[in-house]
N, CA, C and O of each residue as an XYZ file, in Angstrom:
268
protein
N     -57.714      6.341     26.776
C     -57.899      6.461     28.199
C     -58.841      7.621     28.515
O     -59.806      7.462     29.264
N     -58.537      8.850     27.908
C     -59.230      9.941     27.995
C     -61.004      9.443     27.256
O     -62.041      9.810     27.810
N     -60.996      8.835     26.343
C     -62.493      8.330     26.220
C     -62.916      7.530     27.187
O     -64.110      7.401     26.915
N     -62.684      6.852     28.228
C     -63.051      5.736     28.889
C     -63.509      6.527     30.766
O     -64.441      6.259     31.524
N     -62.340      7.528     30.902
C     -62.887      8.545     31.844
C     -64.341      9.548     31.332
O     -65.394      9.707     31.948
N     -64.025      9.972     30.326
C     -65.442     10.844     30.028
C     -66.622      9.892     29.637
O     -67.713     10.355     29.969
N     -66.673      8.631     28.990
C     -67.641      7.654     29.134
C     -68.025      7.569     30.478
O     -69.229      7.742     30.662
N     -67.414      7.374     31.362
C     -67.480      6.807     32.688
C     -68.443      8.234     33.649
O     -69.270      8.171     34.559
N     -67.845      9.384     32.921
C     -68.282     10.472     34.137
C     -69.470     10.654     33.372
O     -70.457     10.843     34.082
N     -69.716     10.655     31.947
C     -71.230     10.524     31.687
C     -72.204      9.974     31.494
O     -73.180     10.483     30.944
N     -72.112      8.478     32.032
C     -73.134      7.298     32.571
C     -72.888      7.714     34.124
O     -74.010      7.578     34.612
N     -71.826      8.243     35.385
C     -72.545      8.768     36.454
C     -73.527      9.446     36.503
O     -74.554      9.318     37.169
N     -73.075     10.531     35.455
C     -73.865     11.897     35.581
C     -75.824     11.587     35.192
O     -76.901     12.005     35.619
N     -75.454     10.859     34.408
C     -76.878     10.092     33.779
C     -77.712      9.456     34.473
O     -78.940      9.391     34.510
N     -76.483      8.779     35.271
C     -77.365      7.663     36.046
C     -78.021      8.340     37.396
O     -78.998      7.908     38.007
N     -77.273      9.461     37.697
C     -77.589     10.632     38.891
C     -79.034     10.729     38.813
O     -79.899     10.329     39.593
N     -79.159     11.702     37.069
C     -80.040     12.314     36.670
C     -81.222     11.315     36.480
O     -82.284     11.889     36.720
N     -81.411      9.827     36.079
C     -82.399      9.260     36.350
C     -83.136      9.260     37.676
O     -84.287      9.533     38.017
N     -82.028      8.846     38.298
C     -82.872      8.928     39.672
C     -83.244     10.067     40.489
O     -83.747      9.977     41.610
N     -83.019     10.962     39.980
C     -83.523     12.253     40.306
C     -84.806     12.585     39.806
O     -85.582     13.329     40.406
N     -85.112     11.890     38.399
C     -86.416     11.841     37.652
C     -87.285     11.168     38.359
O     -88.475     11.479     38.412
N     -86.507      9.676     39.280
C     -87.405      9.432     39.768
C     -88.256      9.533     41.164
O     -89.208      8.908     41.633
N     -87.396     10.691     41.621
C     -87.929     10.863     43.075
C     -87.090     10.580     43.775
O     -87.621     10.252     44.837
N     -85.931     10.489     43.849
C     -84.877      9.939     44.946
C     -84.405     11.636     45.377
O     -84.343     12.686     44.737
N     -84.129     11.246     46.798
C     -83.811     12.785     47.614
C     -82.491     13.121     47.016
O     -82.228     12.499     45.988
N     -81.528     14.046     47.476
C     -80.035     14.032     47.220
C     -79.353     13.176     48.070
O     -78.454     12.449     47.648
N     -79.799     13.204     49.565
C     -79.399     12.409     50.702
C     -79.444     10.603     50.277
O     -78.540      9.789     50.468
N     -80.481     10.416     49.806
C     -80.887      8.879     49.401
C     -79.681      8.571     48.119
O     -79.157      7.511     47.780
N     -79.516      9.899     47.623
C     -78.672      9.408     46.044
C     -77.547      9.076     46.748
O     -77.209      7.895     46.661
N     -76.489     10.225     47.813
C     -75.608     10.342     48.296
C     -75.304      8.405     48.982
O     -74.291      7.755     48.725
N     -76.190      8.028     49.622
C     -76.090      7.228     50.802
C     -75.954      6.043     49.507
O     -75.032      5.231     49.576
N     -76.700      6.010     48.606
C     -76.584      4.612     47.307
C     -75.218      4.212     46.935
O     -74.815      3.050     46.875
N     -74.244      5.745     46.585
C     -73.679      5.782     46.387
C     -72.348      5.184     46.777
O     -71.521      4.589     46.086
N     -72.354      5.599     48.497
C     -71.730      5.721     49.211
C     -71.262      3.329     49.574
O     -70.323      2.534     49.612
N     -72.740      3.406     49.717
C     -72.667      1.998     49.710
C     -72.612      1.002     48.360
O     -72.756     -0.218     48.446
N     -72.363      1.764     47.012
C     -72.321      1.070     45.727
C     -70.483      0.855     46.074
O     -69.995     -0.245     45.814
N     -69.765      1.741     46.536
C     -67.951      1.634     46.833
C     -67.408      0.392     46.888
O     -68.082     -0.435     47.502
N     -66.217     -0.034     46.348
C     -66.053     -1.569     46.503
C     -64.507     -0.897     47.073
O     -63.831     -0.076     46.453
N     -64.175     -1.512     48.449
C     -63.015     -1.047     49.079
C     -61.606     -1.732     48.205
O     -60.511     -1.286     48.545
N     -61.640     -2.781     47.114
C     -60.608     -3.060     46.832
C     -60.322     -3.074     45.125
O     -59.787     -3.860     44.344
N     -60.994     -1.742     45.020
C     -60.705     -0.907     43.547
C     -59.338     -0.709     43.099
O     -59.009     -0.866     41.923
N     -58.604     -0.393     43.945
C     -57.149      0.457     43.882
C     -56.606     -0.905     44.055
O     -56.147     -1.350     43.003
N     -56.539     -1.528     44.849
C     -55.742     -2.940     44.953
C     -56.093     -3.788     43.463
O     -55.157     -4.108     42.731
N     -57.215     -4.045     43.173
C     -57.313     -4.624     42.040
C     -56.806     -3.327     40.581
O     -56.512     -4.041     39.621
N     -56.713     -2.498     40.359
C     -56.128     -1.627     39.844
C     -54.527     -1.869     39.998
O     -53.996     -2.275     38.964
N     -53.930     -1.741     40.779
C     -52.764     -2.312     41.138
C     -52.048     -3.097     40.980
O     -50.874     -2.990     40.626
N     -52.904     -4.420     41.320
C     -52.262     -5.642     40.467
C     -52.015     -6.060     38.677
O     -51.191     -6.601     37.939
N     -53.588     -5.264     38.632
C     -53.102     -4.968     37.007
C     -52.434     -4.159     36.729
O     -51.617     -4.565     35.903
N     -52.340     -3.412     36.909
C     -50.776     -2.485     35.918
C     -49.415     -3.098     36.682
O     -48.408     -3.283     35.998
N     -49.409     -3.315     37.680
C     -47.941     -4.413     38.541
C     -47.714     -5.382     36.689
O     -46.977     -5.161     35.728
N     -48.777     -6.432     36.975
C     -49.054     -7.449     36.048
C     -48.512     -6.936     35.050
O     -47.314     -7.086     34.814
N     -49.476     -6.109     34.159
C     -48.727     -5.025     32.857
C     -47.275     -4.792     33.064
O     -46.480     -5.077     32.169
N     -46.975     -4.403     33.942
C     -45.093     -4.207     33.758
C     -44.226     -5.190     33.562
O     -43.236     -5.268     32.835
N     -44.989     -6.327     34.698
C     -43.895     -7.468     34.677
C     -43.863     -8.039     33.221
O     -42.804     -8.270     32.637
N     -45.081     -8.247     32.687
C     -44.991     -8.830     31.013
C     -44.524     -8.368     30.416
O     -43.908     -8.951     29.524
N     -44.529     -6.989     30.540
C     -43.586     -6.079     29.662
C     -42.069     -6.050     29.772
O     -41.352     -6.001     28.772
N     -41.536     -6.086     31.191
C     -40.415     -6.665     31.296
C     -39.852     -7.766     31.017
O     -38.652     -7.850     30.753
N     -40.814     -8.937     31.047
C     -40.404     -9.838     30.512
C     -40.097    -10.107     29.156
O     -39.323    -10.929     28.667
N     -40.793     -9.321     28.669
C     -40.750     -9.430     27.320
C     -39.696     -8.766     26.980
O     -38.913     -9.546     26.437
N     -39.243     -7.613     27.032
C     -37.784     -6.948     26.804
C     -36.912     -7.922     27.109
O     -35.937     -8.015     26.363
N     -37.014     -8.784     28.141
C     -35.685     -9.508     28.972
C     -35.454    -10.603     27.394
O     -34.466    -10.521     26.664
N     -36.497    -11.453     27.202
C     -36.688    -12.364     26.599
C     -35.801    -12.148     24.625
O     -35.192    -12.871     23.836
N     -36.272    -10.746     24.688
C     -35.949    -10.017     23.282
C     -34.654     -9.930     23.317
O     -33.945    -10.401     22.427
N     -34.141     -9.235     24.490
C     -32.537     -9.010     24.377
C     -31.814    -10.294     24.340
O     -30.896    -10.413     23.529
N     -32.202    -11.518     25.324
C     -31.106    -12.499     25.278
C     -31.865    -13.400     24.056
O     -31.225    -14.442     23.913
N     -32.953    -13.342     23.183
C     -32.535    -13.760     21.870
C     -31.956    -13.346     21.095
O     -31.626    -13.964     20.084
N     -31.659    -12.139     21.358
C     -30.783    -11.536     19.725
C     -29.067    -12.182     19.955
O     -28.212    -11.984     19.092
């Protein structure tokens, strides 16, 4: 998990720094940014780990009443 956050913050940081190479203001980077946001990150985040538990519960449930 900890590799997948620091992957992640250093293709931002990269991808910042290109476009800074190429002439983009801070304001222009800011505003790209701002409109790259997808409002249903956390909801789709959500449902997957929800998802992740229930299988996982199920699967315990399933284990105990076979034994």
């Amino acid at each position: 998990m900890v590799l997948v956050v620091a992957t992640y913050i250093y293709f931002r940081a990269r991808e910042r720094q290109m476009m800074i190479e190429k002439g983009l203001t801070p304001e222009q980077i800011s505003e790209l940014f701002k409109s790259k946001r997808n409002p249903y990150t956390w909801l789709k985040l959500g449902v997957i780990i929800i998802g992740a538990g229930l299988g996982y519960w199920i699967r315990e449930y399933l284990l105990i009443i076979g034994e």
